[in-house]
C-alpha positions in Angstrom: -17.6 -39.3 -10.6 -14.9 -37.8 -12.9 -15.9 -35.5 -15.7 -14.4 -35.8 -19.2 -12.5 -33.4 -21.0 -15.3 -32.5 -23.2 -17.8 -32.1 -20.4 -15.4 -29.8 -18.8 -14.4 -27.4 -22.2 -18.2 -26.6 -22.9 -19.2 -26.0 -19.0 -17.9 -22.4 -19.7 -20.2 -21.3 -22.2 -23.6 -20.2 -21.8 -26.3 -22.8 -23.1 -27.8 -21.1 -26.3 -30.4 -22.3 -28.1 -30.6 -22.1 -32.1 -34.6 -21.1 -32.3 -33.9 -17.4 -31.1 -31.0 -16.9 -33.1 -32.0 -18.0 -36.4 -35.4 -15.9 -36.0 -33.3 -12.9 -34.3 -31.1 -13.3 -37.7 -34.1 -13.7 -39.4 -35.9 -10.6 -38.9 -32.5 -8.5 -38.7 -31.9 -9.9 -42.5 -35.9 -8.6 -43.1 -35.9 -5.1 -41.4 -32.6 -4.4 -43.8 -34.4 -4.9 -46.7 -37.2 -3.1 -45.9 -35.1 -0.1 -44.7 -33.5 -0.2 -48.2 -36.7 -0.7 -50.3 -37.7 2.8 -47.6 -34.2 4.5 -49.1 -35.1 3.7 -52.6 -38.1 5.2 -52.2 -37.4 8.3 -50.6 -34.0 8.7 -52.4 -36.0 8.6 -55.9 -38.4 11.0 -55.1 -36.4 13.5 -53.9 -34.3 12.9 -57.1 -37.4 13.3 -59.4 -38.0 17.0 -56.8 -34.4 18.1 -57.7 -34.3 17.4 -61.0 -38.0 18.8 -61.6 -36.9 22.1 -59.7 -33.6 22.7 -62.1 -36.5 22.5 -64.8 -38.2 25.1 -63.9 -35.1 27.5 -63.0 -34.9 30.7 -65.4 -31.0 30.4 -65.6 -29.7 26.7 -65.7 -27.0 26.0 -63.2 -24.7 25.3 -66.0 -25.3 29.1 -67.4 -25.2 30.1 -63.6 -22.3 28.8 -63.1 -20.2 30.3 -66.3 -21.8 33.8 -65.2 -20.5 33.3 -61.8 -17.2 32.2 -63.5 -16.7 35.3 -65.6 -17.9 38.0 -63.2 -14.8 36.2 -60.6 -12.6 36.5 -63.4 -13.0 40.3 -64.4 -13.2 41.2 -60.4 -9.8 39.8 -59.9 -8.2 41.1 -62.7 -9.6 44.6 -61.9 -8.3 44.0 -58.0 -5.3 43.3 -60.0 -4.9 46.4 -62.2 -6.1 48.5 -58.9 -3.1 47.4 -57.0 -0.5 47.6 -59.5 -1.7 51.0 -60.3 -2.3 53.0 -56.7 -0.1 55.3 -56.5 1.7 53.4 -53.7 2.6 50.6 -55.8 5.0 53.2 -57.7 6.8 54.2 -54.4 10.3 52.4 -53.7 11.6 51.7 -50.4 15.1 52.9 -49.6 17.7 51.6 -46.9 19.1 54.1 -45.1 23.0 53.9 -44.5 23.8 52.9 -41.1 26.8 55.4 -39.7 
């Protein structure tokens, strides 16, 4: 008995049957969504935490933030003014001759 061409090009393959993996699909396709309805959730509550916590801050980040800001400022022009005014900044190297 001689085998067709056909016969021969699917004998490779493994047999697999649809039923498994549309439902496989299927419940792949569902545990997603319920994993992202799960992020929603926990993402907007700890949203509504944060933003419930800036709230009841004394100093607002934004005023934080500008205080922060200025305090870098005047300590880095007062390293500043401290260097150029040590008494070692007014010392000048000389090269000595060679002879």
């Amino acid at each position: 008995m001689a085998t067709s061409a056909s016969d021969q090009a699917t004998g490779n393959w493994p047999q697999l049957e649809t039923g498994p993996l549309i439902l496989g699909g299927s419940l792949i396709g569902v545990g997603a969504v319920v994993a992202l309805v799960g992020l929603a959730i926990a993402g907007s509550h700890v949203f509504a935490a944060t933003r419930r916590w800036i709230g009841e801050l004394e100093t607002p980040p934004s005023e934080l933030a500008k205080l922060k800001w200025e305090q870098a400022k005047s300590a880095a022009q007062a390293g500043a003014n401290s260097w150029q005014t040590h008494p070692n900044s007014k010392v000048r190297l000389a090269r000595r001759s060679s002879a």
